[in-house]
N, C-alpha and C positions, 0 to 999 in steps of 0.2 A: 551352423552358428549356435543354434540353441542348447545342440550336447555341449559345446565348450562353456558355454556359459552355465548350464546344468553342473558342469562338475565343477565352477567356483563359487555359487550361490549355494545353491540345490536345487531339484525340480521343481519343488513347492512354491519355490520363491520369483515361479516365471510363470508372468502371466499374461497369453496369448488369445487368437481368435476370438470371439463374442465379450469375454471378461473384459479386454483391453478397452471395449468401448467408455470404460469407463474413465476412461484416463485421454478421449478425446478433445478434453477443452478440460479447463480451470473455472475460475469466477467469472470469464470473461465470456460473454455465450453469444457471442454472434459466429463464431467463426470455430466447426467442430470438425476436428479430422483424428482418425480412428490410425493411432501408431501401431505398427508391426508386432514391435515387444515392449513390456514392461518387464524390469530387473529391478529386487529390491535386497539388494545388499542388508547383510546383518552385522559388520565391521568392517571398520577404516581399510584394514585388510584386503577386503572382499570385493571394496570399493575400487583399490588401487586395481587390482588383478583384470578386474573388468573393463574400467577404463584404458589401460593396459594394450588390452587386447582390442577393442574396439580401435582401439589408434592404430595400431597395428593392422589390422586388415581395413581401414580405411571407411568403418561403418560412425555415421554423423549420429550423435547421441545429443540428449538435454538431460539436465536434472532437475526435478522433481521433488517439493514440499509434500507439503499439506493441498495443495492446489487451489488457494484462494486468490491468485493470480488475476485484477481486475483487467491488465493490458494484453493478455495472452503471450506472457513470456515465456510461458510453459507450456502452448501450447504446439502440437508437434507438425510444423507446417512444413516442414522438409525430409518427410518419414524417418524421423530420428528415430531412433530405443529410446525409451523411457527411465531413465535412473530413479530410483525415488527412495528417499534416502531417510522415508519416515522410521526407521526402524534403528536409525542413526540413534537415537533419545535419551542415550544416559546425561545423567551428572556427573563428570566429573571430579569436580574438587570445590571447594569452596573455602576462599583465604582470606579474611578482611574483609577489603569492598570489592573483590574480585572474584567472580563465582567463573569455570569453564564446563561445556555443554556441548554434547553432539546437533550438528545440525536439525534433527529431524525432532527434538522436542519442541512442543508446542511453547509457546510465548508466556501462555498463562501459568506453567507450572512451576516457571521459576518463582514466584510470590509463594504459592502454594506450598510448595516443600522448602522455603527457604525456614533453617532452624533460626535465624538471627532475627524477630520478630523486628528489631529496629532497624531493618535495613527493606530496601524494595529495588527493583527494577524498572524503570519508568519509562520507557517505549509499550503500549499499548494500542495498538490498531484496533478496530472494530469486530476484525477477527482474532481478536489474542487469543481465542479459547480454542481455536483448530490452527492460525497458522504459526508453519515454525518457524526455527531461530533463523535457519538458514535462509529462508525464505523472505523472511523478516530483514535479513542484512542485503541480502539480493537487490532488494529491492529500495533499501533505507525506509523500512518503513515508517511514520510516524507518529499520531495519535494524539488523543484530548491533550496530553501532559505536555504535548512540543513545545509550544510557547515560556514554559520556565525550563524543563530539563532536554530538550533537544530531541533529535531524531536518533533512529537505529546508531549512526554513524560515531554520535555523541557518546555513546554507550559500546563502543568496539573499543576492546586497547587490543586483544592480540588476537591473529587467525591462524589455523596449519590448513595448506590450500594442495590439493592435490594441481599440480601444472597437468598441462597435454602430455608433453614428454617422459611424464611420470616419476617426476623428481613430487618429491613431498616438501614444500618449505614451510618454516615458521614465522612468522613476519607479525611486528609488530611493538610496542613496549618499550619504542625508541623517540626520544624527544626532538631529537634533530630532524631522521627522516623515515617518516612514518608509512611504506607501502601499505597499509590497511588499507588509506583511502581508492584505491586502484580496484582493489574488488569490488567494498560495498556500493551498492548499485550500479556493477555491472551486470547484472541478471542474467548472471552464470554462463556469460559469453567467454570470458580471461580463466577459469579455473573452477574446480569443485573444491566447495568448504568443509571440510573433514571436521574441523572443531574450532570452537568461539570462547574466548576469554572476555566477557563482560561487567560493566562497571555497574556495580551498585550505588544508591544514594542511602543518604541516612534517612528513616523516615521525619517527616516537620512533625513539630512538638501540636501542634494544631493546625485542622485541616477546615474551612467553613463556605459553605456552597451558597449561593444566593440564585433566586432564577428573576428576570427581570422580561416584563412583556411590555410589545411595543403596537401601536397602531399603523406604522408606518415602519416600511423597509428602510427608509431613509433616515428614519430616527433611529435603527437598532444599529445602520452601518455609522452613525454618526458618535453611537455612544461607544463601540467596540474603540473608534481613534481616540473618543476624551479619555475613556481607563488608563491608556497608554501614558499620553500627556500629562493625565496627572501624578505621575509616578509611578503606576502600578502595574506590574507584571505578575499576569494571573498563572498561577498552575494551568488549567484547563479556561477556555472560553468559547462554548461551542452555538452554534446558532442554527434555530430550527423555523425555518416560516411555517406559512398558514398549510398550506399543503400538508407538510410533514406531517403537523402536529394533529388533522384531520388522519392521516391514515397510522398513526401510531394509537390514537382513541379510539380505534375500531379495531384493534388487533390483541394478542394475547400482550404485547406490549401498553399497554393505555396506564398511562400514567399522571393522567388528572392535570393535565396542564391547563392551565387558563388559554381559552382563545381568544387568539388574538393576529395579526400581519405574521408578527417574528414574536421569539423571544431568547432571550442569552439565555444559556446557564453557565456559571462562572463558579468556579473554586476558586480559593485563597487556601495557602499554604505557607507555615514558617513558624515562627514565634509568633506567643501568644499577642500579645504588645502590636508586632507589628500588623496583623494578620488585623485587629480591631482597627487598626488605623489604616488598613487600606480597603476595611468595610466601606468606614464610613466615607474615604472618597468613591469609590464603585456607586454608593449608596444617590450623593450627589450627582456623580455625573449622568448616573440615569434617571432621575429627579429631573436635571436640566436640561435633557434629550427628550423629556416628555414619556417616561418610560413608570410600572411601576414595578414597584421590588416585592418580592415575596421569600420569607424566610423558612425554612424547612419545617415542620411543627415536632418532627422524632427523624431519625435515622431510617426507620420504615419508608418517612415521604421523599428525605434524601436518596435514599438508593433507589426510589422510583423513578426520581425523575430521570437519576444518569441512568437506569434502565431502558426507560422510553428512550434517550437519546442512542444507546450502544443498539437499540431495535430498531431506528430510522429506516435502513435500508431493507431489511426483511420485510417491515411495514409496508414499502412500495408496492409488495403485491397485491393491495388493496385497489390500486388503479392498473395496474400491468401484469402479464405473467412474468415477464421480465425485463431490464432494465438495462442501461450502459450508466457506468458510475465516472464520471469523470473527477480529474483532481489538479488542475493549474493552478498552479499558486497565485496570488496580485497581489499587490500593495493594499494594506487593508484601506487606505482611503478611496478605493476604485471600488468598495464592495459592493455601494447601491446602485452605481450603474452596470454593474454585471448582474446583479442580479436581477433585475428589469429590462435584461435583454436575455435572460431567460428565459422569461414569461413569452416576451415576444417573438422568439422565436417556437415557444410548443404552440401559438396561434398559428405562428405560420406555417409550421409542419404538423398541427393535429396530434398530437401525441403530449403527453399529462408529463410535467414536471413538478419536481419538488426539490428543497434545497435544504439539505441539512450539514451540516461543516464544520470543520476548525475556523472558528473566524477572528481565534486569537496569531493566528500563525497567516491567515491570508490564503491557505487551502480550501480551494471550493469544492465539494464536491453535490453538482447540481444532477440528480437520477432523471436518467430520460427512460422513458418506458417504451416498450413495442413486442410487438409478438414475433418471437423466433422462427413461427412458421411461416412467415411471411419474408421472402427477400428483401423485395420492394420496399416495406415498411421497417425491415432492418436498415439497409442501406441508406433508407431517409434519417433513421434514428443520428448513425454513424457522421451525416452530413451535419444532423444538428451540433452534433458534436463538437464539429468542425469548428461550424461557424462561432461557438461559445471563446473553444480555446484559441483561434487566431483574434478574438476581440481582447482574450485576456494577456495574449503577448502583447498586441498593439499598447495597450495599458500599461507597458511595463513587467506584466510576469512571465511565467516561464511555462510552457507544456506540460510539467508533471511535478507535484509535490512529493511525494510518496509512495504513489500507484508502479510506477515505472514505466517504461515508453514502450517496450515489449515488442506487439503487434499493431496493435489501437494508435500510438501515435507516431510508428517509424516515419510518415512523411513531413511531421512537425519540425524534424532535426534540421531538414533543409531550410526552414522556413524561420528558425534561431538560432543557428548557428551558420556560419562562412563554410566554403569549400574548402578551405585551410582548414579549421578545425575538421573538418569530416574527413577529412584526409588524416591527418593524425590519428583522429580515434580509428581508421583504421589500418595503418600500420601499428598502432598499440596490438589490434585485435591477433594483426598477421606475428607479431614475438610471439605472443602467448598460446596464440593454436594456427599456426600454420598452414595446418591442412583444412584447415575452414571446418570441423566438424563439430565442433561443442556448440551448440544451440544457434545455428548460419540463422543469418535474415531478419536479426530482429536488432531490435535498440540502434544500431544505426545502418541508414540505406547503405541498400549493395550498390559498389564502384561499377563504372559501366562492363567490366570483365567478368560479372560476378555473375549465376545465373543464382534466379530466386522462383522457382514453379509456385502455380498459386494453381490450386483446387476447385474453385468457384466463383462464385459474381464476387459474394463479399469480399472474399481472399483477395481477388482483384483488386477491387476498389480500395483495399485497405491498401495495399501497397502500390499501387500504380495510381488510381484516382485522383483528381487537381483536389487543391485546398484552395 
């Protein structure tokens, strides 16, 4: 297998024995298993030939980003090869509000090289600065900006997807019916994404951040609903409690926040005009929530704070060596009782939480921490987990904002969705790869004919274990 694939890469480009360990897990670290091979294609090309071939003799493969993967969708729990497609990264073209991009560039460099200074991209995750595009639509990913310009999805007009059967289609750019949505976040179960036609926004004529501190969780979840009510839809609205904002002052991230319970930081964006007049409701409603406001003093204190906020999560290992990030969405009026059953449940499992989030969009994402050397204490983390995101379905939302269902929450899909829909989503699976080999056993449970090996306790539990 390796000389055929040697003579459609090149040997340099296969990476085997002790190297591969490094491609045993993504973001997601409870759960590491060491793949056979890694293949890193240098063209679309290279791309087709392989996968190709791999169909062909019947070897089950994943593809592979950047590997910031919080759910383990990329992780290779059924000794897949490894695709990894970071090497994908040109630009293509850039026409108007339409820029096109190989999968494997990072997120952040479309701002960066963009020549049209009045134009941006605005899907931003935490990791824009390592994950890519592809990975990025994989998963829809979504970010500070979600609450005014949308998810990865909002920002897809056209895809070219490599199928199983090795047909290459171009889909997309049709207003009646728009197959896009079929791939992004399917987490590379239905096809590999060869290249992305992405929408640009204009940049707003004026951008103005406010950070507002609260004494009370109750008061900050209370103030996130009045912005709303009173007209105002923030670019960014992100929310950091007491926890957070303790291990972000003590790291190379500290950015001078006032402490306090919680606190928002909010952007406004648009017209000058308007953007003043939905200060001063922002300004009000957290006045009236008991909150106070603080205004940036220069653009140095501005970029700090959204600094501390994009270093939340590296923060965390302040308390932890490592962490599980979860990301369910809820209704932002349910925010302060999920979030006080956060707390309660790291009392009841021993283990440090903190909550930092999109709390304009209703994406939670609460860091539970534990030491990966420890099963037991993994396995408990995983539990807490649990118990978070079945409180936040009960609530009305949903298992995953952004992160994707992956590993981490394949048993959540039984538990929101009917057997009818699971059934569906997998005869979807059965059109598109047949032979079950593009990334088997994640994103939705296996049918009772399916088999699914698991490697360990965790492996186990993550896929077999009661909720």
């Amino acid at each position: 297998m390796i000389e055929k694939i040697a003579e459609i890469v090149g040997e340099e480009w296969i990476i085997s024995s002790d190297e591969a360990k490094l491609y045993s897990y993504p973001a997601f670290i409870p759960l590491k298993i060491e793949p056979p091979l890694v293949v890193l294609p240098g063209s679309e090309e290279e791309v087709i030939s392989l996968v190709n071939f791999l169909n062909e003799n019947n070897i089950r493969y994943l593809v592979r980003g950047s590997g910031t993967s919080l759910s383990g969708a990329t992780t290779p729990t059924q000794g897949e090869v490894i695709i990894s497609l970071t090497r994908l990264n040109r630009i293509y073209s850039l026409d108007n509000f339409e820029i096109t991009v190989g999968p494997g560039l990072a997120n952040f460099l479309i701002n960066k090289t963009l020549s049209n200074p009045n134009l941006f991209y605005a899907p931003d995750p935490s990791s824009y600065v390592v994950s890519s595009i592809g990975g990025n639509i994989s998963h829809d990913s979504g970010g500070m900006h979600t609450p005014k310009y949308g998810t990865t999805f909002d920002s897809v007009i056209k895809l070219r997807v490599l199928l199983s059967d090795g047909k290459v289609e171009e889909i997309g750019g049709n207003n009646f019916f728009d197959p896009t949505s079929i791939f992004v976040g399917a987490e590379g179960t239905l096809g590999v994404i060869l290249r992305a036609t992405l929408r640009l926004f204009p940049k707003p004529e004026v951008s103005k951040t406010l950070l507002a501190s609260f004494n009370s969780i109750d008061n900050a979840g209370k103030a996130v609903v009045s912005v709303y009510k009173s007209g105002v839809t923030p670019a960014a609205m992100e929310f950091l409690d007491k926890n957070s904002i303790i291990a972000i002052e003590n790291t190379q991230y500290k950015a001078n926040y006032p402490m306090a319970e919680a606190i928002l930081l909010i952007e406004l964006d648009g017209y000058s005009a308007n953007v003043e007049e939905e200060e001063a409701r922002v300004v009000k409603v957290v006045r009236e929530n008991n909150g106070e406001v603080f205004i940036p003093k220069d653009d140095e204190e501005k970029n700090r704070w959204w600094w501390g906020r994009k270093g939340a999560f590296p923060s965390f290992a302040y308390y932890s060596p490592a962490y599980l990030t979860l990301d369910a969405n809820v209704p932002r009026s349910t925010l302060p009782t999920m979030l006080r059953f956060t707390y309660e449940i790291s009392k009841k499992y021993g283990l440090p939480v903190a909550n930092s989030f999109h709390a304009g969009d209703g994406t939670l994402h609460p860091l539970i921490g534990f030491d990966p050397k420890n099963v037991d204490e993994t396995i408990n983390a995983i539990k807490a987990a649990e118990e978070i995101t079945k409180l936040a379905i009960k609530l009305g939302g949903v298992p995953s904002g952004e992160h994707g269902i992956g590993i981490e929450k394949i048993k959540f899909m039984k538990l929101y969705y009917s057997e009818d829909d699971l059934t569906l989503m997998r005869r979807l699976k059965t059109v598109f790869d047949s032979k079950r080999l593009l990334n088997p056993c994640k994103l939705v449970p296996p049918a009772k004919n399916e088999i699914c090996n698991t490697v360990n306790r965790v492996h186990t539990y993550l896929l077999e274990g009661d909720i």
